[in-house]
Residue, then its C-alpha position, 0 to 999 in steps of 0.5 A: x044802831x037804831x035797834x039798840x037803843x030800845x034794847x038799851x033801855x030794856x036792859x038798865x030797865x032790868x038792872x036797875x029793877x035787880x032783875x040781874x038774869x033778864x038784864x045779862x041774857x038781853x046784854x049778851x044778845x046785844x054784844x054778839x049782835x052790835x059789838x062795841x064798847x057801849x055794849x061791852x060796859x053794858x055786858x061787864x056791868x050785868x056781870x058785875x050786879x050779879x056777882x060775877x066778878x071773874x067773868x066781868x073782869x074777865x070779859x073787859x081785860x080781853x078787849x081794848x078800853x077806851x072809856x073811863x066807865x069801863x077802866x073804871x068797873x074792870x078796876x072795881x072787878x079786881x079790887x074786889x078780886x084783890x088782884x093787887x098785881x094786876x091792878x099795879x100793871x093797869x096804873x102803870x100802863x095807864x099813868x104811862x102811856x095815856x097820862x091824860x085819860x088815867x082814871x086812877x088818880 
């Protein structure tokens, strides 16, 4: 865990100068190596800044989410995808099953 964190802050380095392809190769590195949600949001929101709605969405549908960043940008992917539907299942799910974390309210 140690090792992430100077990888961590490399990484929001580069985002945060638009340095978008540096940022996404270093995140893909740090999931296939440390796979946890942190480096999952990490991941989705290098996808996010370069565009890559589909695979952000994508990339955080296919797992279990916990925290509220994350419902957050995977909700913000299919807005932007107009994926209307899909965003309907998320709300209920979510107002359903875990009322007292529902982001979308």
């Amino acid at each position: 865990l140690a090792v992430s964190e100077p990888v961590t802050a490399a990484i929001w380095f580069c985002l945060n100068h638009c340095d978008y392809s540096n940022a996404a190769f270093l995140a893909e590195r740090l999931h296939a190596e440390v796979s946890s949600e942190d480096t999952l949001y990490l991941l989705a929101t290098c996808y996010y800044r370069q565009g890559n709605t589909k695979q952000a969405a994508h990339l955080l549908s296919s797992h279990t989410l916990l925290s509220p960043e994350s419902k957050y940008l995977l909700g913000k992917c299919l807005f932007e995808q107009e994926k209307w539907d899909f965003l309907n299942v998320l709300y209920f799910i979510e107002s359903t099953f875990y009322p007292a974390t529902n982001v979308f309210v």
